[in-house]
N, CA and C atoms as an extended XYZ file, in Angstrom:
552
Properties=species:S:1:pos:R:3:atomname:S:1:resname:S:1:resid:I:1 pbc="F F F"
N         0.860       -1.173        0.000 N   UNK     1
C         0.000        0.000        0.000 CA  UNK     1
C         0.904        1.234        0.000 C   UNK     1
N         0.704        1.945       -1.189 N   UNK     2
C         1.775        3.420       -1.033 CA  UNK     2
C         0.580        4.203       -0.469 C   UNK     2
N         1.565        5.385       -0.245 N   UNK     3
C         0.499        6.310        0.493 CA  UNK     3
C        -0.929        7.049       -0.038 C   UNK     3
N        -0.701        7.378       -1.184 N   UNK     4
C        -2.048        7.899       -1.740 CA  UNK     4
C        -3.003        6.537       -1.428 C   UNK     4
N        -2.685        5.364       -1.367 N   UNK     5
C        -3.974        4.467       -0.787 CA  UNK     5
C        -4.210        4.660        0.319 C   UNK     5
N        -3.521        4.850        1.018 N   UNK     6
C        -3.570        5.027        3.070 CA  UNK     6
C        -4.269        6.161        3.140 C   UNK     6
N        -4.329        7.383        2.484 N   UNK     7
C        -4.905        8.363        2.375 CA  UNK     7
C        -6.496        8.093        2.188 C   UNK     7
N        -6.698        7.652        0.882 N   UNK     8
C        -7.628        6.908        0.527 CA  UNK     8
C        -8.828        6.332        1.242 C   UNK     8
N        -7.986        5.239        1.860 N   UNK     9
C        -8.775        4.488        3.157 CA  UNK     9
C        -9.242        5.370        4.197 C   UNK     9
N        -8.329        5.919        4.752 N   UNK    10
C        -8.308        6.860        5.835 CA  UNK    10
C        -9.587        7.435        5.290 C   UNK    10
N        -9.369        8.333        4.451 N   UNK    11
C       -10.646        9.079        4.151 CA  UNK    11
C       -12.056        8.466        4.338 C   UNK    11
N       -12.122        7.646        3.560 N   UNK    12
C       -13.050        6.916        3.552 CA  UNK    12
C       -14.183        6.610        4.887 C   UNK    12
N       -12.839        6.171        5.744 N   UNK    13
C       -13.102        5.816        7.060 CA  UNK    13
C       -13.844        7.173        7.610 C   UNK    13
N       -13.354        7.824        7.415 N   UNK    14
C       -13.321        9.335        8.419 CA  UNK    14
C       -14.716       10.089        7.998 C   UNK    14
N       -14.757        9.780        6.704 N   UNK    15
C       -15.967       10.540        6.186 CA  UNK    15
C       -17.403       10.010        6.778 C   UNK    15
N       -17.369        9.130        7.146 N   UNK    16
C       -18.599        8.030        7.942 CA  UNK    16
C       -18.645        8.194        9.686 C   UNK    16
N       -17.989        9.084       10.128 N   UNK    17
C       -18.102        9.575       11.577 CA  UNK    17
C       -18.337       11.070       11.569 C   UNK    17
N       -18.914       10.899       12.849 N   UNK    18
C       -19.743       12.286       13.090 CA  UNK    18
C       -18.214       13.263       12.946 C   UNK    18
N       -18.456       13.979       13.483 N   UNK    19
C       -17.576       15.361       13.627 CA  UNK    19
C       -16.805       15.190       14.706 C   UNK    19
N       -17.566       14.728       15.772 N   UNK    20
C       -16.618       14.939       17.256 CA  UNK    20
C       -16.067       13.236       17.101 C   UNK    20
N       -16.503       12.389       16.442 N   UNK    21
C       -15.797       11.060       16.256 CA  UNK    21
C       -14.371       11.541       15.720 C   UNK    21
N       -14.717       11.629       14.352 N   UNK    22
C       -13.792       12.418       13.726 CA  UNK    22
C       -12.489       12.696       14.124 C   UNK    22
N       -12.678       13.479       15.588 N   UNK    23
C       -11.797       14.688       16.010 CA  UNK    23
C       -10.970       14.043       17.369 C   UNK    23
N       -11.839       12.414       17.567 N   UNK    24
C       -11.543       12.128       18.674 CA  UNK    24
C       -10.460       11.150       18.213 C   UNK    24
N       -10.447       10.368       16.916 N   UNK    25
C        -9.445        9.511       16.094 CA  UNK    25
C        -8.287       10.247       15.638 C   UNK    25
N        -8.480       11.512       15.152 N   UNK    26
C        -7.468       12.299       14.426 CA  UNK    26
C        -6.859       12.278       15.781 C   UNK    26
N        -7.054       12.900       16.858 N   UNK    27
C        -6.350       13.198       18.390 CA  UNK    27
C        -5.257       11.938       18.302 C   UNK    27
N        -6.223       10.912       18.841 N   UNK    28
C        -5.414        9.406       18.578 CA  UNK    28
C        -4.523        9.320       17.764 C   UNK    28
N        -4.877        9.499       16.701 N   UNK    29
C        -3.551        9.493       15.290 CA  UNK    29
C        -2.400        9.910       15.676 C   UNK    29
N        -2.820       11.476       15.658 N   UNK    30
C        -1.750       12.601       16.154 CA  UNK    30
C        -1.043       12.158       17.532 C   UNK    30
N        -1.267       11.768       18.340 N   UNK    31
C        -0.597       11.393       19.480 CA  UNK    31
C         0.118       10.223       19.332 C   UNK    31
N        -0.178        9.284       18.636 N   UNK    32
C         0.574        7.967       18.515 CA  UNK    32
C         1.485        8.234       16.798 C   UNK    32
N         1.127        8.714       16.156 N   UNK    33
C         1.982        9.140       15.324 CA  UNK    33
C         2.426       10.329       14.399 C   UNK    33
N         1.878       11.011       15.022 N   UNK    34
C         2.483       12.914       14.712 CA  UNK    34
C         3.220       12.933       15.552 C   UNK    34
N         4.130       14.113       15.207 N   UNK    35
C         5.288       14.971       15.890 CA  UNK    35
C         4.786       15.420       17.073 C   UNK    35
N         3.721       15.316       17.107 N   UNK    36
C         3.111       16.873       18.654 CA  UNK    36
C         3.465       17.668       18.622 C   UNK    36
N         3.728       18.324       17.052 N   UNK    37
C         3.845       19.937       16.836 CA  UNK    37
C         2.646       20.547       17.087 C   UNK    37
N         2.565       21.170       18.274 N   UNK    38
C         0.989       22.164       17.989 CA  UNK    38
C         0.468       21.642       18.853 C   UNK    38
N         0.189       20.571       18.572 N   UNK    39
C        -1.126       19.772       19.835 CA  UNK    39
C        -1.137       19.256       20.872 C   UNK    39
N        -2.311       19.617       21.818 N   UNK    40
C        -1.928       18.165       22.966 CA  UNK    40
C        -3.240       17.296       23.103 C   UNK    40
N        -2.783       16.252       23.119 N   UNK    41
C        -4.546       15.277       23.387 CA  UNK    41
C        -4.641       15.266       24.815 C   UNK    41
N        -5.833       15.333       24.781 N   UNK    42
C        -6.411       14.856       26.436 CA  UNK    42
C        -5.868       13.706       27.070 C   UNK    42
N        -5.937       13.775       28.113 N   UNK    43
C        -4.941       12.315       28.845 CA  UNK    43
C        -5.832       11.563       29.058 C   UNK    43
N        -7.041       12.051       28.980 N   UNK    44
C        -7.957       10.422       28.770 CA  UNK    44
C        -8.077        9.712       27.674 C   UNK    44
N        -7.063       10.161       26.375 N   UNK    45
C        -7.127        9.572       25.045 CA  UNK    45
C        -5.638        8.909       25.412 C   UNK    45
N        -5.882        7.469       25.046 N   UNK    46
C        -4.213        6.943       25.430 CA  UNK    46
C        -4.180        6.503       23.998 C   UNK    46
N        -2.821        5.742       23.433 N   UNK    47
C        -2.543        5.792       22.548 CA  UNK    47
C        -2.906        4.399       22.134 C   UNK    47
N        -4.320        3.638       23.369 N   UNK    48
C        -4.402        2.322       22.890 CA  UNK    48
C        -5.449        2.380       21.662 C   UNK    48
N        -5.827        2.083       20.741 N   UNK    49
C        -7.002        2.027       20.115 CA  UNK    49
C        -8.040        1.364       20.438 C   UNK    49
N        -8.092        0.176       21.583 N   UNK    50
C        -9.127       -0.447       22.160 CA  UNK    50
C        -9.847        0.247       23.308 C   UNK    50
N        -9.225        1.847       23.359 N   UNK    51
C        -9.852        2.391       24.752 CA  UNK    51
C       -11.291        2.733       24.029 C   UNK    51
N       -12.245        2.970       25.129 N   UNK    52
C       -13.020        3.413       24.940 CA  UNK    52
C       -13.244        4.769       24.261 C   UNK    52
N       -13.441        5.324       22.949 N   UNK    53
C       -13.654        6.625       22.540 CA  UNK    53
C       -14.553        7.576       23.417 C   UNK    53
N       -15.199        6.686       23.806 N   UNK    54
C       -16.642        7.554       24.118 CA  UNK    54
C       -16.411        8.269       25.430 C   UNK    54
N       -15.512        7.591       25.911 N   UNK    55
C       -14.995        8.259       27.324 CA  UNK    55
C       -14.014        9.448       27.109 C   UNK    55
N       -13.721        9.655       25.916 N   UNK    56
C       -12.776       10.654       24.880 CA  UNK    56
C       -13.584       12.275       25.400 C   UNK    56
N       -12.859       13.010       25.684 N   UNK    57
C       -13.532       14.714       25.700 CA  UNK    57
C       -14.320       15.004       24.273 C   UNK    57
N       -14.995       15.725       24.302 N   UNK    58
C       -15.843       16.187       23.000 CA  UNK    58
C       -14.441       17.047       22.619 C   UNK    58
N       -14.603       16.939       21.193 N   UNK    59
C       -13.160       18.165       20.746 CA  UNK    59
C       -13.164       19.290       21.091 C   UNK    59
N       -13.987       20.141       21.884 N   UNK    60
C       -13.789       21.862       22.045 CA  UNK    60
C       -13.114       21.588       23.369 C   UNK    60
N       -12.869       20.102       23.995 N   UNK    61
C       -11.919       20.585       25.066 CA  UNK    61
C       -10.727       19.312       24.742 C   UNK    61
N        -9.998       19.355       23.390 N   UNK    62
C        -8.904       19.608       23.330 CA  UNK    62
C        -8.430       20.318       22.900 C   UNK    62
N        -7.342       20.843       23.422 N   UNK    63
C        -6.997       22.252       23.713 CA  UNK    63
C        -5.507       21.859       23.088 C   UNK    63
N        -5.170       23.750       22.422 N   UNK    64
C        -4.030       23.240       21.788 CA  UNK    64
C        -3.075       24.029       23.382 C   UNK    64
N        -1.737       23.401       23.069 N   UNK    65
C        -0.915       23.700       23.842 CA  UNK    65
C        -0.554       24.823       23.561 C   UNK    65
N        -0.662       25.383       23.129 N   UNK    66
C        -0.136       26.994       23.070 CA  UNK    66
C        -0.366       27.059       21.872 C   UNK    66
N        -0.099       28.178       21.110 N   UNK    67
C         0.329       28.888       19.825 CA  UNK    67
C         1.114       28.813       19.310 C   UNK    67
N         1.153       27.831       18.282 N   UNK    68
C         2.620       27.684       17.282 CA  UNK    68
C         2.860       29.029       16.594 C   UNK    68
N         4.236       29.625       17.064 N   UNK    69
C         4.682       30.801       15.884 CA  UNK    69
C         4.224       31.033       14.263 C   UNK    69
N         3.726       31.787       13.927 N   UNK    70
C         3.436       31.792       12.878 CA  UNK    70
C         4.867       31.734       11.741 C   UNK    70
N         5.190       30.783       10.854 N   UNK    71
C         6.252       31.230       10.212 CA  UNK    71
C         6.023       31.794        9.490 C   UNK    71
N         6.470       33.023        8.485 N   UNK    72
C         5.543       33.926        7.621 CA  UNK    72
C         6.809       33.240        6.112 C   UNK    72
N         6.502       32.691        5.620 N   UNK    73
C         6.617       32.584        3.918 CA  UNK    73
C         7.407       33.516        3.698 C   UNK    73
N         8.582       33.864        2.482 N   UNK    74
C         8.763       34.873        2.122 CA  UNK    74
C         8.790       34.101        0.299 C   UNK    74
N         7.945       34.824       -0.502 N   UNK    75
C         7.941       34.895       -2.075 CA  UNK    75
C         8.597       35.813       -2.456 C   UNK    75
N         9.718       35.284       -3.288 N   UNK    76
C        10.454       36.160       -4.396 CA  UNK    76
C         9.714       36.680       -5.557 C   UNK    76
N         9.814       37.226       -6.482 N   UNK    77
C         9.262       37.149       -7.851 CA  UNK    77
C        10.178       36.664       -8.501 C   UNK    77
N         9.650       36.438       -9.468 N   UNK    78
C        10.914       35.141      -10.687 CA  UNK    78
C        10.904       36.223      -11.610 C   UNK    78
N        12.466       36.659      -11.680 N   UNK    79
C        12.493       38.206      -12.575 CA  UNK    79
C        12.727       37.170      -13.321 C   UNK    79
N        12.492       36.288      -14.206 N   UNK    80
C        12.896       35.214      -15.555 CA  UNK    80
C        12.067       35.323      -16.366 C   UNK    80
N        10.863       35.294      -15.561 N   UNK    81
C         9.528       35.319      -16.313 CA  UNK    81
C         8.929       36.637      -17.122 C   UNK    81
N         8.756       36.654      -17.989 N   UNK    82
C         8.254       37.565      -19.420 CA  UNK    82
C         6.885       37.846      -19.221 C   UNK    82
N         6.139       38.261      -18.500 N   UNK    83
C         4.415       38.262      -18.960 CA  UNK    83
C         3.425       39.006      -19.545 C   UNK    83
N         4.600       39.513      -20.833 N   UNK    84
C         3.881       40.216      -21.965 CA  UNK    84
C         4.915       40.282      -22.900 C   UNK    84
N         5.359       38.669      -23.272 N   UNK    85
C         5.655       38.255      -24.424 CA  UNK    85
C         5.573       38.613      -26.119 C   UNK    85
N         6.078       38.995      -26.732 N   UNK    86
C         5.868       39.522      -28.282 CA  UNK    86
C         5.414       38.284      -29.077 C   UNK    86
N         4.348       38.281      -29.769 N   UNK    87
C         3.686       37.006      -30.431 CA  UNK    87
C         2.727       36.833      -29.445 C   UNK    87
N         2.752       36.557      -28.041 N   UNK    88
C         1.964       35.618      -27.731 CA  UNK    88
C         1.105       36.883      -26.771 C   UNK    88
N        -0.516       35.919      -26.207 N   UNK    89
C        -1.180       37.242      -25.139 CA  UNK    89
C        -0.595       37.417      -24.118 C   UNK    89
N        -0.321       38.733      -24.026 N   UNK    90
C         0.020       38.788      -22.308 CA  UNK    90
C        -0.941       38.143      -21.014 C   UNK    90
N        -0.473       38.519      -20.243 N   UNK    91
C        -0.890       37.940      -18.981 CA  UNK    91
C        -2.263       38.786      -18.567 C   UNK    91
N        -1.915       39.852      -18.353 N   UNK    92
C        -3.052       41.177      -18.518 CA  UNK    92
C        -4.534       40.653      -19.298 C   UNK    92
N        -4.009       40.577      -20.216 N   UNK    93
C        -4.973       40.509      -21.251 CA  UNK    93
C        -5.820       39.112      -20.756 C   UNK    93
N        -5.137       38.302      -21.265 N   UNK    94
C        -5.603       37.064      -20.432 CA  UNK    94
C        -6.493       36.377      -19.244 C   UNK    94
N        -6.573       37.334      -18.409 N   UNK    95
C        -6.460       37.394      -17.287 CA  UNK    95
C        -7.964       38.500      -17.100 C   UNK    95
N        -7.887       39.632      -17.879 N   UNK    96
C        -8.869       40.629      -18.146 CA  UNK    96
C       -10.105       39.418      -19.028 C   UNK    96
N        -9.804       38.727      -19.821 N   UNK    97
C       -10.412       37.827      -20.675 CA  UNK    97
C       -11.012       36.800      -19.986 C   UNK    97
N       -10.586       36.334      -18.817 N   UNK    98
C       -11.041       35.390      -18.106 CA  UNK    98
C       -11.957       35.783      -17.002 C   UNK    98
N       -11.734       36.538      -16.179 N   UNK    99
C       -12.456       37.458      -15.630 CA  UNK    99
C       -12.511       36.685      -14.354 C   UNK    99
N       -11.558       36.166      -13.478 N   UNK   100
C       -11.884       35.345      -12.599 CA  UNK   100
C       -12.508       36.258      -11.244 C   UNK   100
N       -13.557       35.486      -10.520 N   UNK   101
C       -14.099       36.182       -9.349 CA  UNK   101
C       -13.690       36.222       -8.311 C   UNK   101
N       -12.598       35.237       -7.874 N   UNK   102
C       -12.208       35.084       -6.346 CA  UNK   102
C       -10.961       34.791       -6.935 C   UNK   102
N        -9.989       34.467       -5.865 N   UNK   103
C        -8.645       34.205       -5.589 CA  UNK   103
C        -8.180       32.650       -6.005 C   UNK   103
N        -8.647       31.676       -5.649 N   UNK   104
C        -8.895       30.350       -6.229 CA  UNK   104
C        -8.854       29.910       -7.653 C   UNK   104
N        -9.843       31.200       -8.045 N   UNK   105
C        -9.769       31.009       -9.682 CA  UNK   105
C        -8.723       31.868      -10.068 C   UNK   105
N        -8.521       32.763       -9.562 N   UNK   106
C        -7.028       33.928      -10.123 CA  UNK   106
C        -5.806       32.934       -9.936 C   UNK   106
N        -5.724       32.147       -9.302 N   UNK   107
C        -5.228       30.655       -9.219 CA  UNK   107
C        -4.097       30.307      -10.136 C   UNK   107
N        -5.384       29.618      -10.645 N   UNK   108
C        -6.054       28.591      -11.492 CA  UNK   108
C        -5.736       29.506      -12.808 C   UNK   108
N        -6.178       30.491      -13.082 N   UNK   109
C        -5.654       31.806      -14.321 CA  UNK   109
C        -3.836       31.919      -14.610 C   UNK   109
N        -3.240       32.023      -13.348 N   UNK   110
C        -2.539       31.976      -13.293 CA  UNK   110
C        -1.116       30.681      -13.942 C   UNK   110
N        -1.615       29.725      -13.302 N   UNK   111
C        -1.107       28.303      -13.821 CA  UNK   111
C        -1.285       28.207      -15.107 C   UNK   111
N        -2.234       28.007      -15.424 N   UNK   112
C        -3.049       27.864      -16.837 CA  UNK   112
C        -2.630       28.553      -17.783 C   UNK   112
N        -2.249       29.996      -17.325 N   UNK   113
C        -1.536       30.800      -18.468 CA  UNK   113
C         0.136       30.352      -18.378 C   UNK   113
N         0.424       30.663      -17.437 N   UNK   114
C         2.244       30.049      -17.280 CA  UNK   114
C         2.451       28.289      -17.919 C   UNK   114
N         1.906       27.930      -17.891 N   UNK   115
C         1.333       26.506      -18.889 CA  UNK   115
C         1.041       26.846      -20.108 C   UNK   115
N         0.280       27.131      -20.630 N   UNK   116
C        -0.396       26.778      -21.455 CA  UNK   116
C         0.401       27.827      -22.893 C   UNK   116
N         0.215       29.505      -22.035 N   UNK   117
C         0.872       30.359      -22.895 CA  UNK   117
C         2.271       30.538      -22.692 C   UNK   117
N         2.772       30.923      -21.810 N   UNK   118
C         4.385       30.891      -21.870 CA  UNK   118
C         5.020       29.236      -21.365 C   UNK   118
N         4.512       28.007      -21.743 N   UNK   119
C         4.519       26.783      -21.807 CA  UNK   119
C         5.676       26.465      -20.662 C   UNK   119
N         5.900       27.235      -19.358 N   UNK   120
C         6.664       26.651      -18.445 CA  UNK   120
C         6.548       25.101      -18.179 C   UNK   120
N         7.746       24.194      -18.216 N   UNK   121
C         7.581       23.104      -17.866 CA  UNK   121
C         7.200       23.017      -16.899 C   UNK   121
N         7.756       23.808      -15.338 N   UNK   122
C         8.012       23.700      -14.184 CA  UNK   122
C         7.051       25.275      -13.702 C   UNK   122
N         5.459       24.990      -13.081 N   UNK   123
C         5.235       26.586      -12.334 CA  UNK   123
C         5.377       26.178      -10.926 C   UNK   123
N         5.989       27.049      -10.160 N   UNK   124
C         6.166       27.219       -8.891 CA  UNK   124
C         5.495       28.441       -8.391 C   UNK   124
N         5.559       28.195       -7.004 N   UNK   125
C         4.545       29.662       -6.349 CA  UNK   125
C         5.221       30.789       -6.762 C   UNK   125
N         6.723       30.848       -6.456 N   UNK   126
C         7.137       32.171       -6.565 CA  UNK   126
C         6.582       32.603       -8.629 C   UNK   126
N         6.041       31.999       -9.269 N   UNK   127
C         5.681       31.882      -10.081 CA  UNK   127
C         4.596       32.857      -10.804 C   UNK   127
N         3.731       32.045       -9.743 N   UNK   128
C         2.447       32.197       -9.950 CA  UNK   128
C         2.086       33.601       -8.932 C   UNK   128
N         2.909       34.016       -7.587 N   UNK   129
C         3.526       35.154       -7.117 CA  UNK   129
C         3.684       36.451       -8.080 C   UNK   129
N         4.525       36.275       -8.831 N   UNK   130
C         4.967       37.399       -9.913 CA  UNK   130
C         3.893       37.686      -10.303 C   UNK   130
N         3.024       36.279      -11.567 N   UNK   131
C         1.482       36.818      -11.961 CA  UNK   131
C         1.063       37.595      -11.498 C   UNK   131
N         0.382       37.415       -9.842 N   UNK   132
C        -0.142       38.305       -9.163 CA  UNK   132
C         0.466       39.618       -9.146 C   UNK   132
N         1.591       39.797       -8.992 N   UNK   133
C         2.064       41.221       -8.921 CA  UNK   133
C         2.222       41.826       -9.857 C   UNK   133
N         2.712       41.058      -10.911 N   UNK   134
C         2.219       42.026      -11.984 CA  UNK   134
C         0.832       42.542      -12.542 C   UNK   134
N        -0.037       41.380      -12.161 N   UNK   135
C        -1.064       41.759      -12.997 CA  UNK   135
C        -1.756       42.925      -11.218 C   UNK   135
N        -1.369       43.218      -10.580 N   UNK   136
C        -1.854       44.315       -9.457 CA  UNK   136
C        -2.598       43.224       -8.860 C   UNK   136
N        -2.943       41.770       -8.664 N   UNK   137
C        -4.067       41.498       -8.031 CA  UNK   137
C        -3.271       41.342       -6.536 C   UNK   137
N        -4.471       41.884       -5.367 N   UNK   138
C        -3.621       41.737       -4.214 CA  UNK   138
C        -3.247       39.775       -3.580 C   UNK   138
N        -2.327       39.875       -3.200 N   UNK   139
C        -1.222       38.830       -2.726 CA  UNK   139
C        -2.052       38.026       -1.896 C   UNK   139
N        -2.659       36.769       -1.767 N   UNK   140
C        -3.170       36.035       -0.366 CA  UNK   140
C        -2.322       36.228        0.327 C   UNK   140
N        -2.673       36.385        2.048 N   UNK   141
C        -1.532       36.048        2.907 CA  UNK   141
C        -0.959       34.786        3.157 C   UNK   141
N        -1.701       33.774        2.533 N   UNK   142
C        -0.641       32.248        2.408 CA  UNK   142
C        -1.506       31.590        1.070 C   UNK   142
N        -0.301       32.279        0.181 N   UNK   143
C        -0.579       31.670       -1.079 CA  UNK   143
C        -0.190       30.279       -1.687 C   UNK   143
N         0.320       29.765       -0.855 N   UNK   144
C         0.375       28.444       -1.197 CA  UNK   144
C        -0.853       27.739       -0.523 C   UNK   144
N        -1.183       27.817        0.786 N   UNK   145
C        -2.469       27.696        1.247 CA  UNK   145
C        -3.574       28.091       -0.424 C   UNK   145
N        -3.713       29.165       -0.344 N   UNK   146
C        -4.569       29.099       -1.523 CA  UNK   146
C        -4.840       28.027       -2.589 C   UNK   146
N        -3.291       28.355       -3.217 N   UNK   147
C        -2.933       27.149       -4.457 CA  UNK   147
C        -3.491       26.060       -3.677 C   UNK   147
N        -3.868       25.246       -2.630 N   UNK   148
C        -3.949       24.709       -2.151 CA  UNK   148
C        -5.207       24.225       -1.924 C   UNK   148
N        -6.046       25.211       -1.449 N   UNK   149
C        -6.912       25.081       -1.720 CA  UNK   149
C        -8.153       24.949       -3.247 C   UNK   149
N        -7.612       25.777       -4.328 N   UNK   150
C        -7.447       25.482       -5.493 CA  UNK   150
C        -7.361       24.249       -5.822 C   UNK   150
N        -6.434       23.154       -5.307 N   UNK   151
C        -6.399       21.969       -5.214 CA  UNK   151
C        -6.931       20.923       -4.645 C   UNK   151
N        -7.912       21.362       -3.770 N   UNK   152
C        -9.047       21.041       -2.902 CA  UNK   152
C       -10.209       20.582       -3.782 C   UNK   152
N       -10.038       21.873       -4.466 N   UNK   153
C       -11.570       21.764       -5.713 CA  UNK   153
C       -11.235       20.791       -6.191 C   UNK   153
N       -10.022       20.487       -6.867 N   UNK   154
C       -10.020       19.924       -8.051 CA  UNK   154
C        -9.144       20.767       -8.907 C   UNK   154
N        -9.132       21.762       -9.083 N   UNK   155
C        -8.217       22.640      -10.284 CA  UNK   155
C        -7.062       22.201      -10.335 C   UNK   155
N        -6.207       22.018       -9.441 N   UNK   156
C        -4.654       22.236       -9.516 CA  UNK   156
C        -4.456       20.818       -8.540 C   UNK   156
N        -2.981       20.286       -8.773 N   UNK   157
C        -2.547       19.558       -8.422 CA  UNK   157
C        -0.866       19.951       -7.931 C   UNK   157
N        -0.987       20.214       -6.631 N   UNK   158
C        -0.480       20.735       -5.577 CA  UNK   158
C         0.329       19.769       -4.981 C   UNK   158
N         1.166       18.908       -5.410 N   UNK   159
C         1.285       17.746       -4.443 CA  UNK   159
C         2.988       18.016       -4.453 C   UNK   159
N         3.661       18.849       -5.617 N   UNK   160
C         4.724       18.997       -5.277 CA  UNK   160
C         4.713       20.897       -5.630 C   UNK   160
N         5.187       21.701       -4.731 N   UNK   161
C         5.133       23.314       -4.471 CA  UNK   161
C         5.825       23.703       -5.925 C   UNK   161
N         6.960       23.023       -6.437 N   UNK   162
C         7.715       23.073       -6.997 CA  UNK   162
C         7.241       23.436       -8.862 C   UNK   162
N         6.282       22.449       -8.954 N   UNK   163
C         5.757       21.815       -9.688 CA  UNK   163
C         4.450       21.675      -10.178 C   UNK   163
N         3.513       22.691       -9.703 N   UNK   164
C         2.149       22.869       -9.756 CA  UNK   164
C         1.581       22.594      -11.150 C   UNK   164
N         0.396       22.098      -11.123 N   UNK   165
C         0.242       21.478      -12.142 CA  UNK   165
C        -1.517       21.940      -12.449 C   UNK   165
N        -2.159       22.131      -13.623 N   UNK   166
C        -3.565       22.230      -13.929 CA  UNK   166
C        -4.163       20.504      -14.049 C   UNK   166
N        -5.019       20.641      -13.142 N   UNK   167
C        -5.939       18.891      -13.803 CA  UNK   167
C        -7.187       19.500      -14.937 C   UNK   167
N        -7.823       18.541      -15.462 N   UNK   168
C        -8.814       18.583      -16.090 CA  UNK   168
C        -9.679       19.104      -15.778 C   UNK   168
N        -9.882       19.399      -14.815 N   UNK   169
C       -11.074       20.458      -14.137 CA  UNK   169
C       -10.598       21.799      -14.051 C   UNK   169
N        -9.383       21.826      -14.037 N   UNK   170
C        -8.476       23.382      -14.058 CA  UNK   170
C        -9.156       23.998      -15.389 C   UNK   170
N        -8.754       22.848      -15.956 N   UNK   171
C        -8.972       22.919      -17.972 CA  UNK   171
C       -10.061       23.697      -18.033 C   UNK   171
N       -11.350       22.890      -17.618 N   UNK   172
C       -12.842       23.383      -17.773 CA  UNK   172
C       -12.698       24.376      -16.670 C   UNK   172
N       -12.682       24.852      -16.145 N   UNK   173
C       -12.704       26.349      -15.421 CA  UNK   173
C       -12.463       27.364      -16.531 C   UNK   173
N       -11.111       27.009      -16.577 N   UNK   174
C       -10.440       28.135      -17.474 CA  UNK   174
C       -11.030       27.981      -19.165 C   UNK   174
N       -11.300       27.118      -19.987 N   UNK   175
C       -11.991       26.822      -21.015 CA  UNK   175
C       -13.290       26.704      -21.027 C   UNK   175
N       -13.946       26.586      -20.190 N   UNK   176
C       -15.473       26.676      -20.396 CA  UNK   176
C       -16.135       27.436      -19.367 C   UNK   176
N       -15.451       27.654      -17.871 N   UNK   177
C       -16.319       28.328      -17.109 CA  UNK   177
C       -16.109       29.572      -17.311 C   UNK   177
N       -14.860       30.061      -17.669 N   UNK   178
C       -14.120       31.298      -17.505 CA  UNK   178
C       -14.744       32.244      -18.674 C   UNK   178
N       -15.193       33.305      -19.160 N   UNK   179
C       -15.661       33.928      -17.719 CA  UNK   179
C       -16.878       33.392      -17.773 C   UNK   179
N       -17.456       33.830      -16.385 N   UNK   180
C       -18.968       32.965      -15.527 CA  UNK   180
C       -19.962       33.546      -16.857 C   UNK   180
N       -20.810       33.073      -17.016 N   UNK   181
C       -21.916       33.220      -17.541 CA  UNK   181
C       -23.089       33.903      -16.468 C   UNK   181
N       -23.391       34.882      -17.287 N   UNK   182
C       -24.562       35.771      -16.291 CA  UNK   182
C       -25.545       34.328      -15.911 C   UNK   182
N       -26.381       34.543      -14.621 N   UNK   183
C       -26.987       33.773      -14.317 CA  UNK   183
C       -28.188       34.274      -15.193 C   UNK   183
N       -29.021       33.228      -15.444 N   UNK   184
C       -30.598       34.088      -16.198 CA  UNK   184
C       -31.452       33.280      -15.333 C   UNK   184
């Protein structure tokens, strides 16, 4: 079993318990095999799996151990990148053409054009970073979080930072949803 199956399962599993079940297994997990960066489980959760759950705290009283430091990201811009190329559309334009509504899809605009039009093998955040700044759109405060979420949907495939990638649903965003169609 490689990991995208363990994932898999896991999910599976997880999606079929309530919320505070949920929260009372992840605890378990995390204590018997996370770092214990961040967290602490209740000491009535031991690390046996035959204990009783139910005797488990409801999750609003596990409590994190303090406040992990925020590390704050720092994005370069990739002065390499061209995004108003001679021959081909700029980024601007592109981008004005697509008309995306939220940040997710400015994304997703983003990739799609560094792909598709200036055919980068390789987009990375600091990448897709520049886009944003050039084209003025303001910066998420954790834009890889974003991309990330982007990848949540379905659009993007996020699995290496390095390496961001459009899936088939990226495709149809940007080719058929883009821009939204007035509702009637």
């Amino acid at each position: 079993m490689d990991e995208l199956d363990a994932l898999k399962a896991i999910s599976e599993k997880l999606e079929k318990l309530s919320t505070d079940e949920r929260d009372r297994v992840l605890a378990w997990l995390n204590a018997k095999f996370g770092s214990g960066a961040g967290t602490a489980v209740h000491p009535s959760m031991s690390s046996n799996p035959t204990s009783s759950p139910t005797s488990a705290p409801k999750s609003k009283s596990i409590q994190k151990s303090g406040k992990r430091p925020k590390i704050k990201s720092i994005i370069s811009m990739d002065k390499s990148l061209n995004l108003s190329p001679s021959g081909k559309k700029s980024a601007a334009q592109f981008a004005s053409e697509k008309t995306p509504s939220n940040v997710m899809q400015k994304c997703v605009v983003a990739v799609y054009y560094l792909r598709d039009v200036l055919e980068l093998d390789k987009i990375t955040v600091s990448a897709v970073y520049t886009f944003f700044k050039t084209l003025g759109w303001p910066i998420p405060s954790d834009l890889k979080n974003t991309l990330q979420q982007a990848g949540s949907k379905g659009w993007l495939d996020t699995a290496d930072a390095e390496e961001i990638k459009v899936t088939s649903m990226g495709e149809n965003l940007i080719e058929h949803g883009l821009p939204a169609k007035a509702a009637r």
